[in-house]
C-alpha positions in Angstrom: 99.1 79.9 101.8 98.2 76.4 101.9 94.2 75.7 101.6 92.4 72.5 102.4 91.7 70.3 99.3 87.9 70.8 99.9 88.0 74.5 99.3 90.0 74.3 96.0 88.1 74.0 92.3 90.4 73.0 89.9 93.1 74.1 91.9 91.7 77.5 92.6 91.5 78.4 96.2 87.4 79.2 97.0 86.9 81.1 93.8 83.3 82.1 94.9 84.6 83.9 98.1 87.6 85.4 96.4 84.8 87.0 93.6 82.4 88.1 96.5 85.5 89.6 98.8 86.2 91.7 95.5 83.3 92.7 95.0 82.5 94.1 98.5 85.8 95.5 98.3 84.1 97.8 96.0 81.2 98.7 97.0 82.7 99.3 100.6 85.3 101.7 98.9 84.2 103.4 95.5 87.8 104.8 95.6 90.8 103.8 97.4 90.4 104.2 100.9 92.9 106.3 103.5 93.3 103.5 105.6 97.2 102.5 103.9 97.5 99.3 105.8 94.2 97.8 103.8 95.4 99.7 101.0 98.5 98.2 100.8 97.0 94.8 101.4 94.6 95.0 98.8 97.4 95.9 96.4 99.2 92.8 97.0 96.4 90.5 96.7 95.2 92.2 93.6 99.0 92.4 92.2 99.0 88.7 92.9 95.9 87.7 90.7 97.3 89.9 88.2 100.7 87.9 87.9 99.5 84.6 88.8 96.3 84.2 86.2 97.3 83.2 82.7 95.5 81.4 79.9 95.2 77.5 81.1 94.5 74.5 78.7 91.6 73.1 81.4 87.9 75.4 80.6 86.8 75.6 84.2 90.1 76.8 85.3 90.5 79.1 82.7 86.6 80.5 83.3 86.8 80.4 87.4 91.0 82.5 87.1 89.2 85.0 84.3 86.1 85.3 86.5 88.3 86.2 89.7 90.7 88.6 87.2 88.4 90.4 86.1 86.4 91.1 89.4 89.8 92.7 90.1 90.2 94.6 87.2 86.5 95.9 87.7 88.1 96.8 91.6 91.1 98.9 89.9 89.0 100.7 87.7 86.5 101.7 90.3 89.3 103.1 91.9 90.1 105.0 89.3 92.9 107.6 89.5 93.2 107.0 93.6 94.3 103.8 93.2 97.8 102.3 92.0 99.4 103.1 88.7 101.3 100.0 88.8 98.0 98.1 88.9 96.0 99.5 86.0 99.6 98.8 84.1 99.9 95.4 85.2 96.3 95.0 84.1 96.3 96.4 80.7 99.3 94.2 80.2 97.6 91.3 81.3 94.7 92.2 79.0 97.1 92.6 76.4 98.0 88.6 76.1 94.1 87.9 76.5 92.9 90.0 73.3 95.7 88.1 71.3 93.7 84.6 72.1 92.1 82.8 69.1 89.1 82.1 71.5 86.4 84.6 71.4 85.1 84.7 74.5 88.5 85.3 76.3 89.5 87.9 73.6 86.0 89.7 74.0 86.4 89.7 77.8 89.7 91.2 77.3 88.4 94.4 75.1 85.5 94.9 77.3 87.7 94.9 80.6 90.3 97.2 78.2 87.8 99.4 77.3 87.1 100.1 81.0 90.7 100.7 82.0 91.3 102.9 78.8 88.1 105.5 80.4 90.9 105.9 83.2 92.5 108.9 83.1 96.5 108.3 82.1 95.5 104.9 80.2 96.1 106.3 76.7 99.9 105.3 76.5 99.1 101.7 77.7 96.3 101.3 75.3 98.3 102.3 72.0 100.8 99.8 72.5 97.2 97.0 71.7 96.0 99.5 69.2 97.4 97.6 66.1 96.2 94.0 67.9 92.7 95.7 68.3 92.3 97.3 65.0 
């Protein structure tokens, strides 16, 4: 959806509240809740950061889209096994382009956030395929 230009930081719809939502979104629900409709809404606005956020030549929008990304990503893995499959595998291959980045910083983010999704049970096949990049 549109937003007003006031609420956008380097084109980045309210970055602060988008970080805090996540956030209470998981400390409200340590695992996926029963409720499917809020399930199914999360998903989607999860799924979207996870296909929308890439690597961007401008620092502060790079730092504010990796800051919201990997709020989510801390969001899948406390769901753990209750929550999508198709999430933690969008987001180990999203991690996968970030640990290939010359910047360290971005790469380091990337193995820490990998590290977390690899403790997930059913992880191991997504994170052999970055073995060689990580090794």
């Amino acid at each position: 959806k549109a937003c007003a230009r006031e609420y956008l930081y380097y084109q980045t719809p309210s970055p602060w509240l988008q970080i805090k939502l996540l956030k209470g979104a998981k400390k409200k629900n340590g695992a996926a809740p029963n409720n499917k409709a809020y399930v199914s809404q999360l998903t989607s606005v999860v799924s979207k950061i996870l296909t929308e956020t890439d690597i961007s030549d401008s620092i502060n929008k790079s730092n504010v889209d990796h800051a919201i990304l990997f709020e989510a990503v801390n969001l899948i893995v406390t769901w753990g096994q209750t929550g999508p499959i198709k999430l933690r595998e969008g987001a180990m291959k999203l991690l996968g382009k970030f640990i290939l980045v010359q910047e360290p910083n971005i790469r380091y983010l990337g193995l820490m956030a990998m590290v977390k999704l690899a403790h997930l049970e059913g992880s191991a096949k997504h994170v052999k395929k970055h073995q060689t990049t990580v090794l």
